[in-house]
N, C-alpha and C positions, 0 to 999 in steps of 0.2 A: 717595482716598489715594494712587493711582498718581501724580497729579498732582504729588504734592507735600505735602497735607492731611494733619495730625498729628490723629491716634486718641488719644483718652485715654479710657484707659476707667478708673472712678469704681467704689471700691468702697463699699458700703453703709455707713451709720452704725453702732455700735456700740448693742446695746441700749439704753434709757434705765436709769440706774443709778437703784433705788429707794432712798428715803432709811432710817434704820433707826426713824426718826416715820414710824409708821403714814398719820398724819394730812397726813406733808408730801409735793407733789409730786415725779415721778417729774422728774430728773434730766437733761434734754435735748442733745443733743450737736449742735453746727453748727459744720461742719469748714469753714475759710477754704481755700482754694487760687484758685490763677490760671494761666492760658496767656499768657507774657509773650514778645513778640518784641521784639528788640536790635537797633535800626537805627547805621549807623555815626554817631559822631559828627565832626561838621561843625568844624574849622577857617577861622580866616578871620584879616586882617593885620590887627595895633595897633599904633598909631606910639606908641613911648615916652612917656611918663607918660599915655597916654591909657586911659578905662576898657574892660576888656574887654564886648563886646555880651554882652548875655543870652540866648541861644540855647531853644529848647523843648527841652526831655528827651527824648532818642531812643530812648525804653522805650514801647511800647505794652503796656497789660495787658487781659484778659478775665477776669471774673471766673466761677468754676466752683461754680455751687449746683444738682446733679443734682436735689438734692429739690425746686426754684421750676421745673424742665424741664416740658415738657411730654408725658405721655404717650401711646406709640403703640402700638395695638394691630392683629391679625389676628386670623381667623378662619375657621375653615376646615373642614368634617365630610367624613369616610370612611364609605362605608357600610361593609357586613358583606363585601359578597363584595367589593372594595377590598382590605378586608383580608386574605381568604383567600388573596385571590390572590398574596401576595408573603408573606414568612418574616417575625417577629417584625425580625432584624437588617436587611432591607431597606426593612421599613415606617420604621424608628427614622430609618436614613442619608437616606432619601428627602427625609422630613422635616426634618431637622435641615438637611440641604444645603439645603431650601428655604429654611427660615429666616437662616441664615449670608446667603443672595443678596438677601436679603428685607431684612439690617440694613444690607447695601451699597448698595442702594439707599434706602433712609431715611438713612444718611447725606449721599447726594449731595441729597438731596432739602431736608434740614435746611438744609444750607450755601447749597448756591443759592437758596434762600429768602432764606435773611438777605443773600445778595449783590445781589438782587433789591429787598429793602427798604430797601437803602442807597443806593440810584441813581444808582448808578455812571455815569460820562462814557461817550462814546464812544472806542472805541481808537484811540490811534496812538502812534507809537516816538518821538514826542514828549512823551509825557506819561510814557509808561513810564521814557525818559532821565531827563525830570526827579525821578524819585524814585532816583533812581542805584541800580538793580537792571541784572544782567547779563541780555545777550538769552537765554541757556540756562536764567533759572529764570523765563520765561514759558511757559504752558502755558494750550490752550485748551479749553474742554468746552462740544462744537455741542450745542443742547437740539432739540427736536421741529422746529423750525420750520428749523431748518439754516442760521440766517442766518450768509453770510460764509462756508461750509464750502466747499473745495473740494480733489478727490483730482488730485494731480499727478502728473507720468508716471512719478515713481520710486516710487508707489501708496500714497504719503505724504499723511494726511489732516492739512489747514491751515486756518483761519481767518485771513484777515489776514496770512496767510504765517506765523502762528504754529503750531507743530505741536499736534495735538487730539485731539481723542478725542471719540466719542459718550456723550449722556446721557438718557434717558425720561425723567426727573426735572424738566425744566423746559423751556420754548420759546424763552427766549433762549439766545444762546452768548456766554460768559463767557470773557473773557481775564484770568488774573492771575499773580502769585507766589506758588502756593500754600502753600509752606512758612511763610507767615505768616499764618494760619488752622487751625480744625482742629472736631473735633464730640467733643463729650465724652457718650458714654454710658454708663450703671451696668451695670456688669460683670455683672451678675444678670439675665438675661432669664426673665423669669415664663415657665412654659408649664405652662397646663391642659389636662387629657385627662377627656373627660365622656361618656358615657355616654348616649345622647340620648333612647334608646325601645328597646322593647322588641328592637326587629327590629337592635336589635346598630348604630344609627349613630354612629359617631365625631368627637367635636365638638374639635376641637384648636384653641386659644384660647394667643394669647399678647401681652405687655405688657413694652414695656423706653421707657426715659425718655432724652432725647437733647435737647442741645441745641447750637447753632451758636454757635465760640468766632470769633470776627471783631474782632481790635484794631484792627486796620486797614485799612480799609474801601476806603482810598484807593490800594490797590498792587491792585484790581482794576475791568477795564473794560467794558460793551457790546464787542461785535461790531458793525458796522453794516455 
């Protein structure tokens, strides 16, 4: 998200309305939305009585159906003395901060997947020119393998001379515009607390649904 990636978080459908026929089905609700990005539109000369070219529509859309997402879960148990040993308010925050680090990275994880699945080219300020985006909204994220990463003497970490940032989440590094992308997850993160055995162990169980909103696939590159 630092990058540039737009968050949209997806609230729950609305109960199913039951009909006042006993007999007839419950009422089903499937909510349309989209993550649309607005590219500039292109100009170009017509010489008098000639027809105007027919250009492609510079609207990229994704479509947002949390409920077709795919769901992620964790899992995790505390024993007894875990618990003892910190106050009901800091067992709560511990956790909760874990989970909060735990959605940021399933985000980055989500995205660079789907950037990963769309096979993106190799970089360079030629290809970037050609989609007529400014050099300030490129941004690069090194994955494990570090390819292309390099810290310059102003202790400025770059890719490609692009500026970056590190990511766990994947082993290539991804050059793009992030602000035309984003992960749409449901605003609702399940979390269960169980009870596991006798001896008091803590089983903390949780489910949230996310998935990778990518219009345009084509305003991100390889590292090489």
């Amino acid at each position: 998200m630092r990058a540039g990636a737009r968050l949209v978080s997806v609230a729950d459908a609305p109960e199913p309305v039951q009909s006042t026929n006993p007999s007839a089905p419950p009422a089903l609700y499937e909510r349309v939305s989209r993550f649309t990005t607005i590219e500039r539109a292109t100009f170009s000369p017509v010489a008098d009585g000639s027809d105007v070219t027919v250009s492609p529509l510079p609207i990229k859309t994704a479509q947002i159906n949390i409920g077709d997402a795919p769901s992620h879960a964790l899992r995790f148990e505390i024993t007894r003395a875990q618990q003892k040993a910190k106050t009901d308010a800091e067992l709560e925050f511990e956790i909760s901060r874990s989970l909060v680090l735990g959605l940021g990275a399933l985000c980055d994880k989500v995205l660079l997947s789907a950037i990963a699945a769309s096979t993106p080219a190799n970089f360079t300020l030629a290809l970037a020119a050609a989609r007529g985006i400014r050099f300030a909204e490129l941004q690069a994220i090194v994955g494990t393998a570090g390819t292309a990463a390099a810290v310059g003497q102003d202790g400025a970490l770059r890719a490609n001379g692009i500026p970056a940032e590190l990511s766990d989440q994947a082993a290539a590094t991804v050059i793009g515009a992030w602000s035309r992308c984003g992960v749409a997850v449901n605003e609702l993160v399940q979390i269960h607390f169980e009870r596991r055995n006798v001896t008091g162990l803590l089983a903390v169980t949780a489910f949230v649904n996310a998935h990778a909103l990518l219009p345009a696939p084509e305003f991100f590159w390889l590292a090489a």
